[in-house]
C-alpha positions as CSV (number, residue, x, y, z in Angstrom):
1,X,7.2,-18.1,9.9
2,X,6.0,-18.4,13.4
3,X,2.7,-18.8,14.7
4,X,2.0,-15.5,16.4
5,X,3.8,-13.5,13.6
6,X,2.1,-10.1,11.9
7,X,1.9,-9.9,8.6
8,X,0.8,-6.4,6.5
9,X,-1.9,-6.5,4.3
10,X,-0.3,-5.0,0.7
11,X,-3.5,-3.6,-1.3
12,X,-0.8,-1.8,-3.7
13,X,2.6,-0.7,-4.5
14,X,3.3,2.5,-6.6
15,X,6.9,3.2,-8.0
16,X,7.9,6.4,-6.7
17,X,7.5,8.1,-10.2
18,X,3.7,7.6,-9.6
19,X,3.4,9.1,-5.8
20,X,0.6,11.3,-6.8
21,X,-1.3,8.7,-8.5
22,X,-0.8,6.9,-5.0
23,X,-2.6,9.8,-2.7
24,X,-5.3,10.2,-5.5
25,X,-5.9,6.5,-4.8
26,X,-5.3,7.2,-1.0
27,X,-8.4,9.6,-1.3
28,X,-10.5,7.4,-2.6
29,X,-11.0,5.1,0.2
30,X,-11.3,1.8,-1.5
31,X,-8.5,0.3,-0.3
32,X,-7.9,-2.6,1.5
33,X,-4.7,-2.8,3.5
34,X,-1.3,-1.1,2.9
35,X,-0.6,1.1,0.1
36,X,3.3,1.4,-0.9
37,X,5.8,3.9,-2.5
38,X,8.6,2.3,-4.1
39,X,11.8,4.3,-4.2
């Protein structure tokens, strides 16, 4: 890893069988970071 590399912030990863549960948590605004959909 260098020393001026980005790295995302993963708050949650949701296989893609639970996409809606994924928005639903989208809406809710208590995230912190990325949230993910697994295909």
């Amino acid at each position: 890893m260098t020393q001026n590399e980005i790295r995302p912030v993963i708050d949650s990863v949701f296989p893609f069988e639970d996409a809606i549960d994924a928005l639903h948590y989208l809406e809710k605004g208590s995230y912190f970071g990325k949230i993910s959909i697994k295909f």
